[in-house]
C-alpha positions as a Markdown table, in Angstrom:
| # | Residue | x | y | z |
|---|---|---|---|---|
| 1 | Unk | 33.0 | 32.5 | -58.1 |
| 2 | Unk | 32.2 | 30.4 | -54.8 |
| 3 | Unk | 35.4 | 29.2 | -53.2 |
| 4 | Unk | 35.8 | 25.2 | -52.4 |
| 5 | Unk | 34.7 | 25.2 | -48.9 |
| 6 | Unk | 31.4 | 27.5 | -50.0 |
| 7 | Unk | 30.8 | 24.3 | -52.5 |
| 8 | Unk | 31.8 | 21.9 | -49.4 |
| 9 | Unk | 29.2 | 23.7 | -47.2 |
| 10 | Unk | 26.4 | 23.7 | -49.5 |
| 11 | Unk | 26.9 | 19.8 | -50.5 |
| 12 | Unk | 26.5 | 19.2 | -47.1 |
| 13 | Unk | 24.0 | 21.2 | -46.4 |
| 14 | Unk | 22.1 | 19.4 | -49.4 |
| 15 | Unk | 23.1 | 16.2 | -48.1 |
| 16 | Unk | 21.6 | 16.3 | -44.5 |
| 17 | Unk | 18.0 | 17.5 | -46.1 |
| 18 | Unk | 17.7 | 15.3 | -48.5 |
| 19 | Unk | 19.4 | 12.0 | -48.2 |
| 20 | Unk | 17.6 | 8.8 | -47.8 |
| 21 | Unk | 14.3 | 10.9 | -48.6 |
| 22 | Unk | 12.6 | 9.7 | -51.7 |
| 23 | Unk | 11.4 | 12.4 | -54.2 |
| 24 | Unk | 7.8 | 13.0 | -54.5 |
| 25 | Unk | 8.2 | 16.1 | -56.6 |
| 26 | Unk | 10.9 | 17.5 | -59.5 |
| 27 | Unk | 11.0 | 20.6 | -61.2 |
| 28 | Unk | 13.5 | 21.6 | -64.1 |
| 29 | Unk | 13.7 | 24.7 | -65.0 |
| 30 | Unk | 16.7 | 24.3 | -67.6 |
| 31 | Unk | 16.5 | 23.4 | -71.4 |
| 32 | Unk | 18.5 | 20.6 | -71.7 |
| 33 | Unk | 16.5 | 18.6 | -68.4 |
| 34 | Unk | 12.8 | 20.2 | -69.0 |
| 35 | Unk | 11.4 | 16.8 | -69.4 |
| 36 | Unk | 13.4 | 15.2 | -66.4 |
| 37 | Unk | 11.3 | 13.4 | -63.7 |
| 38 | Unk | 13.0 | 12.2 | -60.8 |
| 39 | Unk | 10.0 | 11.2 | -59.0 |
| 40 | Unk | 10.1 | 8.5 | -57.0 |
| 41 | Unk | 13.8 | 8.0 | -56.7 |
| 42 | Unk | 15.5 | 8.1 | -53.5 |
| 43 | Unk | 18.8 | 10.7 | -52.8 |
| 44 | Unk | 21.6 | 8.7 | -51.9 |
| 45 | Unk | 23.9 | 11.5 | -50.8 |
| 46 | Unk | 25.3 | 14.8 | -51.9 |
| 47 | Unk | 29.0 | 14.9 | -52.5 |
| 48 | Unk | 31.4 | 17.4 | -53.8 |
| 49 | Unk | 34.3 | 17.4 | -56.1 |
| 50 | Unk | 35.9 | 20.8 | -55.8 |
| 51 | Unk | 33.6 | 23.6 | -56.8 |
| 52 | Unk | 31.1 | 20.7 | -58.3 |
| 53 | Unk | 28.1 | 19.2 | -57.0 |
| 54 | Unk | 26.8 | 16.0 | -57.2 |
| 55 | Unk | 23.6 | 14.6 | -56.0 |
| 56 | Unk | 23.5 | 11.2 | -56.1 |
| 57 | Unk | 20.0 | 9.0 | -56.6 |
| 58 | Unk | 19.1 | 5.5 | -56.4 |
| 59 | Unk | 18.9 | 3.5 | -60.2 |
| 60 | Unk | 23.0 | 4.6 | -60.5 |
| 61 | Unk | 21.8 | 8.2 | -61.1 |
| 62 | Unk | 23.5 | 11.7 | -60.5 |
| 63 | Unk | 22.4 | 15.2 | -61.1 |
| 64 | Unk | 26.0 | 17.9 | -61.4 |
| 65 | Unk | 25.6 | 20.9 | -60.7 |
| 66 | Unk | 28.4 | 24.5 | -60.2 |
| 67 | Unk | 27.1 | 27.2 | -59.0 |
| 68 | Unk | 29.4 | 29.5 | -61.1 |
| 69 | Unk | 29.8 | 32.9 | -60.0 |
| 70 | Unk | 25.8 | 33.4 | -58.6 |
| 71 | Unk | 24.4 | 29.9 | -58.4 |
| 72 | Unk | 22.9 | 28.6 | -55.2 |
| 73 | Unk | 21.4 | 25.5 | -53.4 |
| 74 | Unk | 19.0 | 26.3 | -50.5 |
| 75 | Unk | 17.4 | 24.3 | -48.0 |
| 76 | Unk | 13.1 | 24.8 | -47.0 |
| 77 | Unk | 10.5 | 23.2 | -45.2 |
| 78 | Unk | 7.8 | 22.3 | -47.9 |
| 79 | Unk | 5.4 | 25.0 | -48.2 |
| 80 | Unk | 7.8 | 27.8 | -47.3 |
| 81 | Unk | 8.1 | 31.1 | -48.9 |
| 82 | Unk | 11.3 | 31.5 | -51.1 |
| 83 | Unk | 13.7 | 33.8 | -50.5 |
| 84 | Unk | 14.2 | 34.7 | -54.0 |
| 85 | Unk | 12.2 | 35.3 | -56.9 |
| 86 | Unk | 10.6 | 32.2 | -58.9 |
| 87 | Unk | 12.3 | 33.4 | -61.9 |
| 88 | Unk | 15.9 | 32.3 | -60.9 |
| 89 | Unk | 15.1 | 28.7 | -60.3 |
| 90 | Unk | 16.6 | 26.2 | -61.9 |
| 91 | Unk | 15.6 | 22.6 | -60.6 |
| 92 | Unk | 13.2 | 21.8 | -57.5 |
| 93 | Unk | 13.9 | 18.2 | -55.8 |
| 94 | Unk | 11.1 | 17.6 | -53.2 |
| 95 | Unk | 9.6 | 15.2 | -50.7 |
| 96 | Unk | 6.5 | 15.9 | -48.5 |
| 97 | Unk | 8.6 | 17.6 | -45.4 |
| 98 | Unk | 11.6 | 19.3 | -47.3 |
| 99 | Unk | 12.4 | 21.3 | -50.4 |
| 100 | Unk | 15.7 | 21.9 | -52.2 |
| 101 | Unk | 15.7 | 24.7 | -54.5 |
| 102 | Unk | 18.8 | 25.4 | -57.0 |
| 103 | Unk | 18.9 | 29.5 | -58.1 |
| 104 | Unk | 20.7 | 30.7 | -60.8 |
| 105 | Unk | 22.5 | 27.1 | -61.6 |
| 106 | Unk | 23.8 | 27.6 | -65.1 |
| 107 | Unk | 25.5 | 24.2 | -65.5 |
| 108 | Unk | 23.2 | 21.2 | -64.4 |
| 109 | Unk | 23.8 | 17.6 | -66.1 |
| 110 | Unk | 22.2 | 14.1 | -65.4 |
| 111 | Unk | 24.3 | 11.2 | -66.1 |
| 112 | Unk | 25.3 | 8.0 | -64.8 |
| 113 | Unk | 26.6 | 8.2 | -61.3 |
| 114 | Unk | 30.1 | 5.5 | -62.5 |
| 115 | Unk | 30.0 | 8.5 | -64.8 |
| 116 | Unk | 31.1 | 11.6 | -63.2 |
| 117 | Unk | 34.5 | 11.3 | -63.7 |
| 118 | Unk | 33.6 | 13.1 | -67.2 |
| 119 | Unk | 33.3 | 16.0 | -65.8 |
| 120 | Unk | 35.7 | 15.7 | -62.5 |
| 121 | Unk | 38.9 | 13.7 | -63.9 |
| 122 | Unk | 40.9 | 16.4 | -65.3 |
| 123 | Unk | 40.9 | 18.2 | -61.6 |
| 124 | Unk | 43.4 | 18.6 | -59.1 |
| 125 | Unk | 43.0 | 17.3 | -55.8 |
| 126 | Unk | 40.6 | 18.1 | -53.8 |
| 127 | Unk | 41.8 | 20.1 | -51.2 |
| 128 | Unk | 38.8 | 19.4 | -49.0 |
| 129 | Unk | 39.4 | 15.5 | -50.3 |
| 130 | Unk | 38.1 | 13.2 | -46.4 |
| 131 | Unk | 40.5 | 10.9 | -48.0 |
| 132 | Unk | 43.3 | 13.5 | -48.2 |
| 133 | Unk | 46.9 | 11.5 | -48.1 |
| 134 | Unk | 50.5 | 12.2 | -48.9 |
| 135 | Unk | 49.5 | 11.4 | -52.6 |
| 136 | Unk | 47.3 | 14.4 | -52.9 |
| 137 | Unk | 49.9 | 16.4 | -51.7 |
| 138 | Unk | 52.9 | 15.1 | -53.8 |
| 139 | Unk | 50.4 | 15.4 | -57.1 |
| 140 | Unk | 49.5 | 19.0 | -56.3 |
| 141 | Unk | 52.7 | 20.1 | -56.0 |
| 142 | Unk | 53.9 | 18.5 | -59.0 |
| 143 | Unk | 50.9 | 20.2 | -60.6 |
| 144 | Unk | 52.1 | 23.9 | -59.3 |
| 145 | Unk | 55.8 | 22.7 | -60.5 |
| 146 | Unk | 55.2 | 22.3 | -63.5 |
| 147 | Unk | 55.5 | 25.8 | -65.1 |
| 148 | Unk | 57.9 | 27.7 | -63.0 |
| 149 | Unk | 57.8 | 31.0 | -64.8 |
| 150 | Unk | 53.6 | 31.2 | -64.2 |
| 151 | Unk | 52.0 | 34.0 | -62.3 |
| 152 | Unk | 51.6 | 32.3 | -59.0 |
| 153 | Unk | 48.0 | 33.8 | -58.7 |
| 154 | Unk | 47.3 | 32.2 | -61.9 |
| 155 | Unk | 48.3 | 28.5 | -61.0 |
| 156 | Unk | 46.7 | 28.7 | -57.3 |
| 157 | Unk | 43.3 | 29.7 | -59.6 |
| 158 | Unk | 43.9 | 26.6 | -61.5 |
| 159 | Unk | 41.2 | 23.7 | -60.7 |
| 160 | Unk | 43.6 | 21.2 | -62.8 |
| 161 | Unk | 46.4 | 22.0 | -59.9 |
| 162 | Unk | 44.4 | 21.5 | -57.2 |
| 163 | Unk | 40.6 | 22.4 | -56.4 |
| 164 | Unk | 38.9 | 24.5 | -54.4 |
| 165 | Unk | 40.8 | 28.0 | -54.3 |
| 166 | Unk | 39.2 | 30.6 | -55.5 |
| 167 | Unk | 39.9 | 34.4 | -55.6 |
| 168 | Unk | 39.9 | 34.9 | -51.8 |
| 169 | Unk | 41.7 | 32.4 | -51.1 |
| 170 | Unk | 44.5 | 33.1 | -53.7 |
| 171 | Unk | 44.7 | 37.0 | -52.7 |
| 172 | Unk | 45.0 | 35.5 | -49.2 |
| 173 | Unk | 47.6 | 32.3 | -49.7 |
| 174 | Unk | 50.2 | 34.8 | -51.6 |
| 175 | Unk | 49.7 | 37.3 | -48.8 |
| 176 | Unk | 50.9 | 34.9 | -46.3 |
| 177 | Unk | 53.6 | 33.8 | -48.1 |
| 178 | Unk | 54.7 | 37.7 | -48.2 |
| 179 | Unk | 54.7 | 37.3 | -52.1 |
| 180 | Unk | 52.6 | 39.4 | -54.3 |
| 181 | Unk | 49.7 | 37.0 | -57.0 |
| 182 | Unk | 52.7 | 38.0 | -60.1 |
| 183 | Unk | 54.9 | 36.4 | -58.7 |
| 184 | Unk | 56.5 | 33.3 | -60.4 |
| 185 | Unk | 56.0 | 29.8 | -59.0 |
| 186 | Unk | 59.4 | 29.6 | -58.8 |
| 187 | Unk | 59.7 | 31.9 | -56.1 |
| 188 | Unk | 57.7 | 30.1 | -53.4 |
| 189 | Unk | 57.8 | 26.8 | -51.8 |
| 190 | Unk | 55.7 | 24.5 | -53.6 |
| 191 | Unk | 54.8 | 22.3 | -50.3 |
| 192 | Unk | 54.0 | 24.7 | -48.1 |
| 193 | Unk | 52.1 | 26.7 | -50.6 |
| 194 | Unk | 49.8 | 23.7 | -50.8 |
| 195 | Unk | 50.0 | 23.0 | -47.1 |
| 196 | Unk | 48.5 | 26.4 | -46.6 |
| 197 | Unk | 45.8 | 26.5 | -49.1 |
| 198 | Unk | 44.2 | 22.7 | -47.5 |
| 199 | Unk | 44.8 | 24.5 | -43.9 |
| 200 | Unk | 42.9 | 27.7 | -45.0 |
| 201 | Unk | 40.1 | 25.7 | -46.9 |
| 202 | Unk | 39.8 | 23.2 | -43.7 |
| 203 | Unk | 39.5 | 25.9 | -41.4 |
| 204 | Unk | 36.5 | 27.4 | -43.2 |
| 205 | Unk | 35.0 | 24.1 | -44.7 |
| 206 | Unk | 32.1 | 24.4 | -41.8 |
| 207 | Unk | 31.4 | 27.5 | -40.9 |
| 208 | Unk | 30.1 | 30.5 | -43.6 |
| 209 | Unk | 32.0 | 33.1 | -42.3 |
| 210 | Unk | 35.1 | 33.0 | -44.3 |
| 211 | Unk | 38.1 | 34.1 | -42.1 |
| 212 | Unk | 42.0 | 33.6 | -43.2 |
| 213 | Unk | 43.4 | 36.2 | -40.2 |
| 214 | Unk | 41.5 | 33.7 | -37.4 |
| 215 | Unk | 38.8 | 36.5 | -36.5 |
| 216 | Unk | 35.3 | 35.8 | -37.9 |
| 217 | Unk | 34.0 | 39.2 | -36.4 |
| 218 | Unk | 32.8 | 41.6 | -39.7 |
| 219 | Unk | 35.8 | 43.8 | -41.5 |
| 220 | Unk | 38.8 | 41.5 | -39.6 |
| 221 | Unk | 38.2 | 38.0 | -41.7 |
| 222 | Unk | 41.0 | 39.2 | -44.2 |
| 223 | Unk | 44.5 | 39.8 | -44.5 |
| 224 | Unk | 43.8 | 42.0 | -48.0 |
| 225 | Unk | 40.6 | 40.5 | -49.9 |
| 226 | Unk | 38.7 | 43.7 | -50.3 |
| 227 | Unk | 40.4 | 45.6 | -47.9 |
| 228 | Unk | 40.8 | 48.6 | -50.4 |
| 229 | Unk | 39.2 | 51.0 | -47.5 |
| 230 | Unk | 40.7 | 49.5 | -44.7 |
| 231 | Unk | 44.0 | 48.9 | -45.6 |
| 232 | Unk | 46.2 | 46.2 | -45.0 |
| 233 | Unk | 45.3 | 43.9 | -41.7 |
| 234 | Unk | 48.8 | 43.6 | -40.2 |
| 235 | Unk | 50.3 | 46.8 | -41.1 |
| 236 | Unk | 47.8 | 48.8 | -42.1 |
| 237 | Unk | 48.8 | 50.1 | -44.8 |
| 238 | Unk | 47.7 | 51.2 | -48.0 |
| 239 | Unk | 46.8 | 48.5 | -50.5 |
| 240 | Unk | 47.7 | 47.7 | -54.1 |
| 241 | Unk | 44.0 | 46.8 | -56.8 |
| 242 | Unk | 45.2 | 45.1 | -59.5 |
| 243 | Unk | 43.7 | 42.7 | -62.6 |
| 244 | Unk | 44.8 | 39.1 | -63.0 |
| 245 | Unk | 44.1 | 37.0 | -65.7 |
| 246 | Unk | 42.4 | 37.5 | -69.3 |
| 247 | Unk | 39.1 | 37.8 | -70.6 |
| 248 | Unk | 36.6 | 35.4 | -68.3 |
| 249 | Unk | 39.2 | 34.6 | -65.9 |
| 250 | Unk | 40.5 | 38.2 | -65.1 |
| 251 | Unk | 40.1 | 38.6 | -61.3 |
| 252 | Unk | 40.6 | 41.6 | -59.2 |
| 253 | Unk | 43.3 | 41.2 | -57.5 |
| 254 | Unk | 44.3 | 42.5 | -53.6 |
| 255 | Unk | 48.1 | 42.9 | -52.4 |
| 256 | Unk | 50.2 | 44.9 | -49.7 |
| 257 | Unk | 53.0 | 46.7 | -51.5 |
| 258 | Unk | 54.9 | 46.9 | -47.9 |
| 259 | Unk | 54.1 | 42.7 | -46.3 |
| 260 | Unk | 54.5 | 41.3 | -50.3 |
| 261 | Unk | 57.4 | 41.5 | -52.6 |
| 262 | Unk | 57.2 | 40.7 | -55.9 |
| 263 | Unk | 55.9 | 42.4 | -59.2 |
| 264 | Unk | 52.5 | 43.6 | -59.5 |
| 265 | Unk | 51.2 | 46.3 | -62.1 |
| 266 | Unk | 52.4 | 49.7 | -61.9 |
| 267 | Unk | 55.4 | 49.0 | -59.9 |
């Protein structure tokens, strides 16, 4: 599933094609919006709520959209070729000059834009929030406080705590705290575990190559996300594959049995 600042960068993406353009041309592709026509209305903005999207139209409209673990929003000039097959699109919004294309979006929703809180309100903060404040902070750490005996990994992966971090990011936020993902929440500073996940998120919130170590070249973004081959980017050493989570929210899991301490299966 796409991490927070993934979500960021495509909403903004989105939002410098299309807003103030007026639609000349919709196209769902989903069952619940195949009658939808959006012609004629004007795109507001784009903004993002954690890993959701919301395109916002004149008349108080929005369209919501989360791209799950394959969905997409991509940006071309009308008239340009596609760089994937017809068959995955979802929705087409359109004006004469630009065209943005939505692949493989399972969840899409129209509703009133004073609205979206329906499917936003139970969230954490947003950890890429503009209006970020001491608030967010002190709520999302209450949040993670809240059960002390849960598998850290677990509550960092949970959008009600705070949104935005994703598998990457939670392999990535334990390793830096030198704590393994089984950890319990008890065992870590609440604050600075926050702190950490916003600074990681920020630092990548523009930019598509994800890096947590502060090198964007190719096989040194990571300290341990998928670093079975390689090993462990500080000490090189060998790294521990594990499963987190049950049924649709088990996650591979990546840790360093020598930088983390904690419990983590087979040890």
């Amino acid at each position: 599933m796409p991490e927070g600042d993934t979500v960021f960068l495509a909403g903004k993406k989105l939002d410098r094609a299309l807003a103030g353009r007026t639609l000349s041309r919709t196209d769902f592709r989903h069952p619940a919006l195949a009658t939808a026509d959006l012609t004629g209305r004007t795109v507001l903005g784009v903004g993002t709520v954690g890993k959701h999207l919301f395109t916002r139209f004149s008349g108080e409209l929005s369209l919501h959209s989360h791209l799950k673990m394959d969905g997409s929003w991509e940006v071309y000039r009308a008239g340009a070729r596609w760089r994937h097959p017809a068959h995955l699109v979802r929705v087409i919004l359109a004006d004469a000059e630009v065209q943005a294309v939505g692949f493989r979006l399972h969840d899409l929703e129209l509703l009133p834009t004073d609205t979206e809180s329906r499917l936003v309100g139970h969230l954490g903060p947003d950890l890429l929030d503009p209006q970020w404040t001491d608030e967010h902070a002190e709520r999302a750490v209450a949040a993670l406080r809240a059960d002390p005996a849960r598998e850290l990994g677990l509550a960092l992966l949970d959008q009600r705590v705070m949104a935005g971090v994703g598998n990457l990011y939670k392999c990535e936020v334990c390793f830096l705290l030198g704590v393994t993902p089984w950890v319990p929440v008890s065992e870590v500073d609440a604050g600075r575990t926050v702190a950490l996940a916003r600074k990681l998120l920020l630092a990548n919130a523009w930019r598509h190559e994800q890096s947590t170590t502060g090198d964007t070249a190719r096989g040194r973004r990571n300290w341990v996300y998928e670093r079975t081959r390689q090993g462990c980017f500080r000490c090189g050493g060998r790294l521990g594959v594990g499963t987190q989570g049950h049924d649709v929210q088990q996650r591979p899991t990546w840790y360093c049995p020598r930088c983390q301490r904690g419990p983590a299966p087979g040890k």
